[in-house]
N, C-alpha and C positions, 0 to 999 in steps of 0.2 A: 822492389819498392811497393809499399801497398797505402795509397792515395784514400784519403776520407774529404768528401766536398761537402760541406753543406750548405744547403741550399737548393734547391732542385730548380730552379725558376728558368727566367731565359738565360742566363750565365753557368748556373749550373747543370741543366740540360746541354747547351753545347761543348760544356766541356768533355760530358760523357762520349757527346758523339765525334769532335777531334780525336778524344783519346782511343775509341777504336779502331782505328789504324795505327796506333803508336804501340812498338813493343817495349817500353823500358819500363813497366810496373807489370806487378804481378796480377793484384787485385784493385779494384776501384768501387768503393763505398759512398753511393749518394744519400744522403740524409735529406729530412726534410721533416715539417710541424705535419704535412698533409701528407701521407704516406702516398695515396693515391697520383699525388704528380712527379714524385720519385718513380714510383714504378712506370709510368707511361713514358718517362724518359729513357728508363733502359730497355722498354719492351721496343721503343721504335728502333733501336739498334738490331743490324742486320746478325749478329755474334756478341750476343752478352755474356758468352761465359765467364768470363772475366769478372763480371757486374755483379752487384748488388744494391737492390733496394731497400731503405730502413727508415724509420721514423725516430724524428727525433725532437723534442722541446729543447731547443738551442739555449732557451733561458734561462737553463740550471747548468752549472759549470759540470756539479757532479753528474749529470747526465751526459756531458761531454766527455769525460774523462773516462766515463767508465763505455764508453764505444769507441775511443779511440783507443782503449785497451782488449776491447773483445774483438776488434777487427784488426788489432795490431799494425796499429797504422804508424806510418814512417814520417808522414806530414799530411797536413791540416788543410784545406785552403778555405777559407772561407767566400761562401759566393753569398751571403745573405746583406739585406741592409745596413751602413753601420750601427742601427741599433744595436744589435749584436755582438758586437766587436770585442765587448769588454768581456763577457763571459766565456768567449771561443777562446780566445788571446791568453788569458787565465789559464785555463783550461789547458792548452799547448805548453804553457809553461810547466803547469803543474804536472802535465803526466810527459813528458821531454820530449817530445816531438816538434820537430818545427813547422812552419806556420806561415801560411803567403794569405793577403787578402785586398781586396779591388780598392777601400776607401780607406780611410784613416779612424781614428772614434770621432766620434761628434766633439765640437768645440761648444764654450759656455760662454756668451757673450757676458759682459760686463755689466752687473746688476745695475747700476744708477746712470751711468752713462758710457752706452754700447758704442755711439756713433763717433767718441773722441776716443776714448779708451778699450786698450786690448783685454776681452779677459781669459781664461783659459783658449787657448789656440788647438784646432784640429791635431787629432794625437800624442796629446801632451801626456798620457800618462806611459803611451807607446814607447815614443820618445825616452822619456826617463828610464825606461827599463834596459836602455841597448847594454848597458855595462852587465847586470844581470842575468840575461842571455847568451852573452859572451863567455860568463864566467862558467855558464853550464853547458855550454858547446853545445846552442844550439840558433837558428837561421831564423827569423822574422822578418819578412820582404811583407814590409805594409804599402800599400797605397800603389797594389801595383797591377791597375786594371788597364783601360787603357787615356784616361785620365783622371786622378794623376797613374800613371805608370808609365804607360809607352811616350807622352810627352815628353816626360823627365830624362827620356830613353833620347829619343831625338831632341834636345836640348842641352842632352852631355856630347854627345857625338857631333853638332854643331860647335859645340866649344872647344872640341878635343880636334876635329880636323878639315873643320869648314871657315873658322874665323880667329883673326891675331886677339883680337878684341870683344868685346859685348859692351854696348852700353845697356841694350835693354832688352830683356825676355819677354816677347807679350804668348802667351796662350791663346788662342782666339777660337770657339767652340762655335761651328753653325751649322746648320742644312736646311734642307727643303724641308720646312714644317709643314707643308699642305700635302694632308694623306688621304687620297680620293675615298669617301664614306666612313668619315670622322669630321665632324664640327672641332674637336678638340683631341689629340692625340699625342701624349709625350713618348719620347723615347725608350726609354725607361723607367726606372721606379719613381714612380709620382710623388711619392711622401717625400724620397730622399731631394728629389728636382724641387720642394716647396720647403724644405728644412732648409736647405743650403743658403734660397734664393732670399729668403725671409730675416739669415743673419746678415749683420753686419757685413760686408763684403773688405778683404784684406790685400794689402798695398805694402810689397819690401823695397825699402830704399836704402843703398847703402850710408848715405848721413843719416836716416832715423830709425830704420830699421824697419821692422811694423806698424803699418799704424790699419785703422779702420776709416771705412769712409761710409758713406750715406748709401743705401739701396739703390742697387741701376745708377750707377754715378758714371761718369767720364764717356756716356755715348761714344761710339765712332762707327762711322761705316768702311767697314771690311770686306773687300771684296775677294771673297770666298772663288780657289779654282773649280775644273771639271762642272762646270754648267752652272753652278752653283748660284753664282753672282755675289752684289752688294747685298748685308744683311747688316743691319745696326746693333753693336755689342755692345753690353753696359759689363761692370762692374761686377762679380759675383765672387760669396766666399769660395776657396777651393786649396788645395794643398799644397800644388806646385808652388804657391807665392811661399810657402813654408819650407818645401824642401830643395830649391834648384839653388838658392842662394848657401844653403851649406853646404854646395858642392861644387858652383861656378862661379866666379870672379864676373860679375859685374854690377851697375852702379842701381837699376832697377827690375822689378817683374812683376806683370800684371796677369789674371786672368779674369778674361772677358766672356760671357755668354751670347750669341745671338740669339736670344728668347723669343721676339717677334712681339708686337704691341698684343696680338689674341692672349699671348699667355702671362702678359704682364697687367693687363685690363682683369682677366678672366677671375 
């Protein structure tokens, strides 16, 4: 199997370094805009033979296609922002490789009124394509990072052999936001943590299905295991309210951020 990541960043640098102790791919191609942080990802590995560093502008599909054909790659994954999603995704199709990636595409809130009404929803054009991909025998695992992915993962296996029933899926995201010699410090991609936070926030209910609510809405405090504590969760858009409901029997599903007032003030 010969794996193309693009993205070099902190997702797609650790995945270089997991995958050098793994034998089931042949070659493994990190991509990236900044060539120079692709190569300091495979030079920290102990044995890069394996490896390859390349440059790439993610935001031409035909520069896509045409590296996933000269590296002869078998699947795609994409580690970059969903800004990207749409051109890599394309791209995958068009040259038949399949295709895994951490987020869904961006949703398009509702031009005249976002906070009553839905309007384009995380993935929709994703979504629309599964019959398409099928018909070319080929894999698309969107949104499958570790949320949404591994939620959605413990989430089915909760409904498959931990309970008779579900009334309600909550998501609940928190940690220890105070990072000794940072005033302000997100966990990851900042732009994607203030596009998300920024939209509409989304609520499935099996009488109405989707609907949108107000930013930071439905407070609760959650208290978070392993030292963690109480951390107040609001509201936030995210995908799992989009995908656990087409796959599990129950009546509700929220997902909740614990942002912390520094980062909802800030």
């Amino acid at each position: 199997m010969n794996i193309l990541v693009i993205g070099a960043g902190g997702v797609g640098a650790s995945m270089a370094s997991i995958a050098e102790s793994r034998s089931f791919f042949t070659t493994f191609t990190l991509a990236d805009v900044a060539l120079d942080s692709a190569e300091r990802a495979i030079a920290a590995l102990d044995d890069p033979g394996r490896f390859r560093a390349v440059q790439l502008d993610a935001r031409s599909e035909d520069n896509i296609v045409a590296l996933i054909r000269e590296v002869d790659a078998d699947i795609v994954v994409n580690a970059c922002d969903p800004r990207l999603n749409e051109p890599i995704f394309r791209a995958c199709f068009s040259a038949g490789v399949h295709y895994v990636d951490m987020a869904m595409n961006l949703s398009r809130p509702h031009p005249t009124d976002p906070y009553h009404q839905v309007g384009d929803i995380l993935g929709k054009e994703q979504l629309a394509a599964h019959d398409a991909w099928i018909d070319k025998g080929l894999l698309a695992l969107v949104g499958m990072g570790v949320e949404p992915g591994l939620s959605d993962v413990f989430a089915r296996y909760a409904s498959d052999h931990l309970f008779d029933s579900i009334d309600e899926i909550g998501v609940r995201d928190g940690a220890n936001l105070a990072i000794e010699g940072y005033d302000f410090a997100p966990t990851f991609s900042i732009w994607t943590t203030i596009e998300e936070c920024l939209n509409p926030p989304l609520v499935w209910e099996k009488s109405r299905g989707i609907f949108t609510t107000n930013c930071f809405s439905e407070p609760e405090l959650f208290h978070f295991p392993e030292g963690i504590g109480p951390i107040e969760c609001v509201n936030v858009e995210h995908e799992e309210v989009l995908l656990m409901p087409r796959e599990i029997e129950c009546n509700r599903v929220t997902f909740k951020y614990g942002l912390g007032t520094d980062f909802i003030n800030w």
